[in-house]
N, C-alpha and C positions, 0 to 999 in steps of 0.2 A: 219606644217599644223596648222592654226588657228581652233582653238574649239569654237564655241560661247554656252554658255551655256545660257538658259531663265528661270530664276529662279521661282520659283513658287510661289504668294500669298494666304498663308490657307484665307478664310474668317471666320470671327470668325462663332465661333461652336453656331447652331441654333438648337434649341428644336424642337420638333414637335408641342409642343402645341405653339410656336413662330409663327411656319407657320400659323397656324388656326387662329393665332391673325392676322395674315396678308391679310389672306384670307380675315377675317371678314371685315378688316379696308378696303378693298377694294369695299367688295360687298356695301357699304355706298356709295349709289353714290347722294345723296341728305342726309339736313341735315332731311328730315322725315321717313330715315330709310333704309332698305337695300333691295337688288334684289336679288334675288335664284340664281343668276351667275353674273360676270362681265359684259355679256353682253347684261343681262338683264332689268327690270325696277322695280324699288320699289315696295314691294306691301305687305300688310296683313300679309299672312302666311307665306313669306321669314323672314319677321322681324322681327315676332317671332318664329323660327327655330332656329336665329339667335341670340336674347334674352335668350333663352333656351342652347344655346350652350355656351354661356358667361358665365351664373351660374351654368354650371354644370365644368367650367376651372376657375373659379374666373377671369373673366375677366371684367374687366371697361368699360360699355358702357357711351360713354361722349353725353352729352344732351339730354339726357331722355325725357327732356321735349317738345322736337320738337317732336319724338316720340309720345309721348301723344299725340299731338293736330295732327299728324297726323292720331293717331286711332279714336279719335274723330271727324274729317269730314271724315272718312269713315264710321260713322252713318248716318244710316236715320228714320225718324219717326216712323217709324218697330218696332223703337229697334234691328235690323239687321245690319253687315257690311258688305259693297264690300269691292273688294281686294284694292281699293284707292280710292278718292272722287270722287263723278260723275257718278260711275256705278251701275250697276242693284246688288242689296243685294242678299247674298246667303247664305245658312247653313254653307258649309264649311269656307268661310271665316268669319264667325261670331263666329264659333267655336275657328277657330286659334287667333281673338281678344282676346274673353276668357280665351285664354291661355295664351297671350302676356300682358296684364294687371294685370297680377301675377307680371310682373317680374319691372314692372313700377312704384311702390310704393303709384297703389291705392287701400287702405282700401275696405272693401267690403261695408261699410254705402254710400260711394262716388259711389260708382257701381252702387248702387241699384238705384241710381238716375237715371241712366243711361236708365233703361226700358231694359233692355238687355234679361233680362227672358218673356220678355213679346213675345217678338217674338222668343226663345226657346224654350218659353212652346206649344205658338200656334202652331210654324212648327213642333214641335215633337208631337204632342199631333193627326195632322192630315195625318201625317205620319209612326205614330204608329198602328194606332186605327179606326177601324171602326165600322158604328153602323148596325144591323141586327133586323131583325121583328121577334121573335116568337111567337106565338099565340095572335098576334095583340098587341106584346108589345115590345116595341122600346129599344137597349140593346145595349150597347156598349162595342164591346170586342175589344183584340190584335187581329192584324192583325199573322199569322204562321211567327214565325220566321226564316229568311235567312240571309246568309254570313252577308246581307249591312245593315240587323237589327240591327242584332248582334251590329254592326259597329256604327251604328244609337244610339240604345239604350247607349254605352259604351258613347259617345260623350256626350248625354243631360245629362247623369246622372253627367259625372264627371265635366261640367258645372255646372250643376246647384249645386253643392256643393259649387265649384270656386266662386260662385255668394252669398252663403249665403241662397240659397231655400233647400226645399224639392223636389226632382221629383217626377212627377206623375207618379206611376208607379205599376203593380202592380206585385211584387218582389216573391211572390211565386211560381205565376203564370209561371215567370220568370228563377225562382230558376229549377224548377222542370225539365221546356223545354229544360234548358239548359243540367242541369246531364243525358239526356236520350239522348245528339249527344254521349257520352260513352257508347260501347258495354259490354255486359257480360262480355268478353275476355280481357275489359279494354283496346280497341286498340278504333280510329275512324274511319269515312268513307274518309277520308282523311288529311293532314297535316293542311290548312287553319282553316276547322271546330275546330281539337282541338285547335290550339294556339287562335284563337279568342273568341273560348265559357272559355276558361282556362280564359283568359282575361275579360270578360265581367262575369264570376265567382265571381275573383278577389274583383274586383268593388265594386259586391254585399258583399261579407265578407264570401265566399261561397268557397270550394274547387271540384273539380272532385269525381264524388261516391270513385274508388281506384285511391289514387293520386300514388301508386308505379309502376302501372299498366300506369297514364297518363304519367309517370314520364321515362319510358323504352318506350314508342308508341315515344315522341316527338326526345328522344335522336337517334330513330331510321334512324331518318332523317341526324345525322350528318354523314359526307363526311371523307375518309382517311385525307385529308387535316384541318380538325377541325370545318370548316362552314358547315351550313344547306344548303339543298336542300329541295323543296316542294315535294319533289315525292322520294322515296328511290330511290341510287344511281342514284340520277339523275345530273344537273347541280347546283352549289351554287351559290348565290348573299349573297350581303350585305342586302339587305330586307328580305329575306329568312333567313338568318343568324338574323336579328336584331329580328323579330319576336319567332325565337326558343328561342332564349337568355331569350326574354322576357316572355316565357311561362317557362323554368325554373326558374327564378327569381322569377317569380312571385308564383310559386310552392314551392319557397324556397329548389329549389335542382340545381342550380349551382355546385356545388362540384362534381357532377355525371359526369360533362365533362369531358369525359379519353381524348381526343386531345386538354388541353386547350393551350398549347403553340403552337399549330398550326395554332386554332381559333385564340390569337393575333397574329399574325405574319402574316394569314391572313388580315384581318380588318386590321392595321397598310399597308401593302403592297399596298392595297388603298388608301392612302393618296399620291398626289402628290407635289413633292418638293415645298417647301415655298407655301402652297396652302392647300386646302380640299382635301375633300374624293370625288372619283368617285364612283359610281358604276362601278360592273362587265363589261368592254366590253364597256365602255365609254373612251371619253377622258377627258370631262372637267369637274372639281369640283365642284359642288354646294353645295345651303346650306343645304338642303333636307339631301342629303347625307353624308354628315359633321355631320349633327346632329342626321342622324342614326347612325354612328361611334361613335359619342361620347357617344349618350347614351348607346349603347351597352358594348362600355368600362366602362362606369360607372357601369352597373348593372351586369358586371364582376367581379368588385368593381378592375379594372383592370388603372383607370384610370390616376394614375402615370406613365402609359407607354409612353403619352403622353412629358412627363419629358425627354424621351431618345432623343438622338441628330436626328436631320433631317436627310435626305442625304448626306455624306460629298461633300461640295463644294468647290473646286480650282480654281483659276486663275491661267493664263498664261502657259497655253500650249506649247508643241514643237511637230513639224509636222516630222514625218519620214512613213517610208512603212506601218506601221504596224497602221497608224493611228493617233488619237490622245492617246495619252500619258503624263500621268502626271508627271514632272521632276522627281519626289525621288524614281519614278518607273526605271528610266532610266539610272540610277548612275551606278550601278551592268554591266550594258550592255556596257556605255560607258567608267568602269576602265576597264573590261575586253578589249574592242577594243583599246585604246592609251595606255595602259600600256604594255600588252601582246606585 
């Protein structure tokens, strides 16, 4: 009896942070920048996700300066960006410019030319703030603070730092609204509230009344498996997860996670061979969530995990019952059948 055996080719050994490089080089589907998925279209906030994600892997983004002239025809007279030329200006994607011209190499004197604050100050300022009558006297206060304030405020403030201003803002006012989403008990009214006021705390140079107290509320959210859930024993995501990571960082109590090798192995598990990170319960990669995974490894200070090998991948299969199988699995099986 003839044996034909089909030998197998290792492909060389690929990183994961190789993948993300590939992923990246991929989502560049033009030279002015990259789309939130393969199958998507350039735009603002993907391409700096994507910018962001390079600096925090040491990675080479090549022509920067297409980039540039692409953030700049998504200005308009505002001082405002759309998510590419042509379209209607928004806050969020004016924000994510602000973020993406950190990593483009221009100076903030060059910025300032830009008028960029002029339309962050007016949209936050009328977004923020309104005015009220008391005794026939015209008064301009904060609007009560919620979730997408919260949200609001964290955006212009660390803007306009990025920019070289001052915010308008008024920070005690501020300070105070926030320490009082923490109960006596040192617990909150729910997960979102704390990691967001934790954050927009931060900001300010402020901590929680008892940070040991925020510090057991947030960890309470983590899962047997090592990731966050917004709701105790509830279901985990990678958002979920990147936000709790982010309120203990930022609390300066990382060390407190008792499942941290499950948290990475978690987070790692979602990244797809030679590719990004999914979220929970997706299939395909983005940049979004690439660059939730990475910063969440970073602020792990986790992020040479990145270093360990991809998936192992083989070439050149053999077909029998049991399926596919890779040769150097099948040695053992096939001395024992022609030798025996």
């Amino acid at each position: 009896m003839i044996v034909l055996l089909v030998f197998t080719t290792p492909v060389d050994a690929r990183t994961r942070q190789k993948s993300i490089e590939n992923f990246i080089d991929r989502l560049r589907l033009s030279d002015d920048g990259y789309a939130g998925s393969v199958s998507g279209e350039v735009n603002i906030t993907s391409t700096t996700d994507v910018l962001e994600i390079a600096s925090l892997i040491d990675y080479k983004i090549n022509n920067s300066l297409d980039i540039l002239l692409f953030y700049q025809e998504s200005q308009n007279d505002s001082g405002g960006f759309s998510a590419y030329p042509n379209e209607n200006v928004t806050w969020e994607n004016t924000i994510s410019a602000v973020r993406g011209l950190t990593y483009l190499d221009v100076n903030v004197s060059q910025v300032r030319n830009w008028k960029i604050y002029d339309y962050i100050n007016k949209t936050a300022f009328s977004n923020l703030y309104t005015t009220i009558v008391v005794n026939n006297i015209t008064k301009t206060v904060p609007y009560n603070l919620t979730l997408a304030l919260i949200d609001y405020y964290a955006e212009y403030i660390i803007s306009a730092f990025k920019l070289g201003f001052i915010p308008t803002i008024d920070s005690d006012w501020l300070v105070y609204h926030l320490k009082q989403y923490q109960f006596s008990n040192g617990s909150y009214s729910n997960f979102q509230t704390a990691v967001k006021s934790i954050h927009l705390l931060t900001i300010l140079g402020q901590s929680p009344t008892d940070l040991d107290l925020a510090t057991k509320y947030i960890r309470a959210f983590i899962q047997n498996n090592g990731a966050f859930s917004d709701v105790q024993e509830g279901p985990t995501s990678l958002l979920q997860s990147y936000y709790g990571i982010r309120a203990l960082y930022e609390l300066n109590q990382i060390e407190t996670i008792e499942y941290m090798n499950e948290l990475i192995i978690y987070i790692l598990e979602l990244q797809k061979t030679n590719s990004g990170f999914v979220e929970v319960g997706y299939d395909d990669s983005t940049a979004y969530h690439t660059w939730l995974a990475v910063s969440a490894l970073f602020m792990l200070n986790r992020i040479h995990e990145l270093l360990s090998p991809d998936v192992l991948q083989t070439e050149g299969f053999i077909t029998l019952n049991m399926g596919f199988v890779p040769f150097i699995l099948l040695i053992p099986i096939l001395r024992r059948k022609y030798n025996g």
